[in-house]
Every structure is written in C-alpha cells, then in structure tokens.
C-alpha positions in Angstrom: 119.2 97.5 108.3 122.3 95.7 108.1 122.6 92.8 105.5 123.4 90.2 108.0 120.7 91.1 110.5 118.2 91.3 107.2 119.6 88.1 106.3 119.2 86.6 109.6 115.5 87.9 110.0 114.4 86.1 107.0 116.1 82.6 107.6 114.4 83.0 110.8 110.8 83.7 109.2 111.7 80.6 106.7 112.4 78.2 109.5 109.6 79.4 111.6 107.1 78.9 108.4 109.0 75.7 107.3 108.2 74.4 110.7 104.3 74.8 110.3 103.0 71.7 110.2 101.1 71.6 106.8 103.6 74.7 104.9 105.5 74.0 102.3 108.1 76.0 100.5 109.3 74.6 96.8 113.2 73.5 96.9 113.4 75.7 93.4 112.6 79.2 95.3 114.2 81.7 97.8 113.8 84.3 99.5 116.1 87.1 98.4 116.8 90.1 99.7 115.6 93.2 96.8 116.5 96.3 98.4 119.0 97.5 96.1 115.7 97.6 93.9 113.6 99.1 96.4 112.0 95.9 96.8 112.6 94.4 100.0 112.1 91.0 99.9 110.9 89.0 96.9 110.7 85.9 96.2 112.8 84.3 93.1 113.2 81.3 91.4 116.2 79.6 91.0 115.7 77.2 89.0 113.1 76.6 85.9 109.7 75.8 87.4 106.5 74.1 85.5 103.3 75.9 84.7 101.0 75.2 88.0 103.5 74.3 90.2 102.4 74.9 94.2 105.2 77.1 95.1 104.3 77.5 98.7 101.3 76.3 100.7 100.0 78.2 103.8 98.2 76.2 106.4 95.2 77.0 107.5 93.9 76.6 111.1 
C-alpha cells in the first residue's frame, strides 16, 4: 500500500473515531505508520505522558 493512501486511511479512521460522540484520543499520541518495522500501525507517544493517563476512551453503546 502506498504511503499516502496508508496515510489517508488512518486520518480517516481518526476523524471517523474522533467524531464518536463520547471517544477521546489524547493530544500527546498519534497514530504512526510502523511498517518499515513490520508493525503496521502503532500508536506512539509524542510527548511525556503521566502514569494513569486515559490515552483514548471507546464509547460504548
């Protein structure tokens, strides 16, 4: 898969989540694309993050 249509598929997943009403995704994490470690996707964090921090919250229905 090309980088830009990778790259495109997971803003797309982020704004779709992101739009959820109840989800929340941490300003201090990203996405980031990990296949040139045979990883896929991961997510990272870019910046230093306190011990139990909610990084993300899925709503439920």
């Amino acid at each position: 898969m090309a980088s830009q249509d990778f790259d495109a598929r997971t803003q797309a997943f982020l704004s779709w989540f992101t739009a959820l009403p109840g989800a929340t995704f941490h300003p201090s994490i990203q996405i980031t694309d990990l296949r040139p470690r045979n990883a896929g996707r991961g997510i990272v964090a870019t910046a230093d993050i306190p011990a139990e921090t909610t990084l993300f919250t899925i709503p439920r229905p």
